[in-house]
Structure formats: structure tokens, C-alpha cells
NUTI-480596 format. One record per residue (C-alpha): x, y, z. Coordinates in steps of 0.02 Angstrom, whole numbers, plus 50000, padded with zeros to 5 digits. Layout:
<drenros>
XYZ/...
</drenros>
This chain:
<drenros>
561215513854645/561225508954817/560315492054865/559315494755007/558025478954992/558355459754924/557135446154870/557895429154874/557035416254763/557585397054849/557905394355035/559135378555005/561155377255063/561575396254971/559825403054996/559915400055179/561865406355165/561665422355079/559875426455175/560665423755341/562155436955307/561065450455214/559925450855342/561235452955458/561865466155362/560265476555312/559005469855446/557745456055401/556455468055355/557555474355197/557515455255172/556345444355072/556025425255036/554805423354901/553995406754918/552185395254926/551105395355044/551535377355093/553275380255087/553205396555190/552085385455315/553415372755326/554995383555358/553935391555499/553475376955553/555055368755572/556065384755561/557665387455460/559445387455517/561285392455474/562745386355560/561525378355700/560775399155720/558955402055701/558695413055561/557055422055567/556505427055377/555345438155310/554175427455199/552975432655058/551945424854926/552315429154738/550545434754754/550755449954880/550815465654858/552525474254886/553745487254841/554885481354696/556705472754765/558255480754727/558865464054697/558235449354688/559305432654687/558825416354607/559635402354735/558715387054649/
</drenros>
């Protein structure tokens, strides 16, 4: 099976690691950070970096509708 999209579930240290290379990799939009509202507001807000780069993430709720991930990784 080929993985073609990835949730990540925690945007701490490896969150931030492993969701700045994927989406390097496969594009952001292949790319997902599952979060709250609040915290979703907060990293856009303040935005999130790696290595002292911008990294600009493609946030959803638990609550939206989407297609399932081929993989989704737990960084909490």
C-alpha cells in the first residue's frame, strides 16, 4: 500500500519534526494536523516553526469531515 495522505495527532518537538519533512515530501495538502479549535487558533496565530522555517500546516478539527488518512501518527 502506498501512503499518499498523513494525519499527525500533537504539534510538539517530533510533531513539528516529522510534519515539517512529510510535507516537504508529499506537499502540505497530503498533510494533516488534527487539533482544537483553540489550539488550531493559536498555532495560526503565532505560527509554527522548524529549524527557525515557517511551516505552514494544514489544520482540521476531529469534527470535520474528511477522507480517511493513510496514516496517522500519534506525536503526544
Amino acid at each position: 500500500m502506498e501512503i499518499k495522505t498523513v494525519s499527525i495527532i500533537g504539534l510538539g518537538a517530533l510533531g513539528i519534526l516529522f510534519g515539517s519533512h512529510l510535507s516537504k515530501k508529499m506537499g502540505s495538502e497530503n498533510l494533516r494536523i488534527i487539533a482544537d479549535v483553540d489550539r488550531i487558533k493559536k498555532y495560526e496565530r503565532n505560527h509554527v516553526y522548524c529549524n527557525g522555517e515557517s511551516c505552514r500546516f494544514n489544520y482540521v478539527t476531529s469534527e470535520e469531515q474528511c477522507e480517511p488518512a493513510d496514516l496517522i501518527i500519534f506525536t503526544v
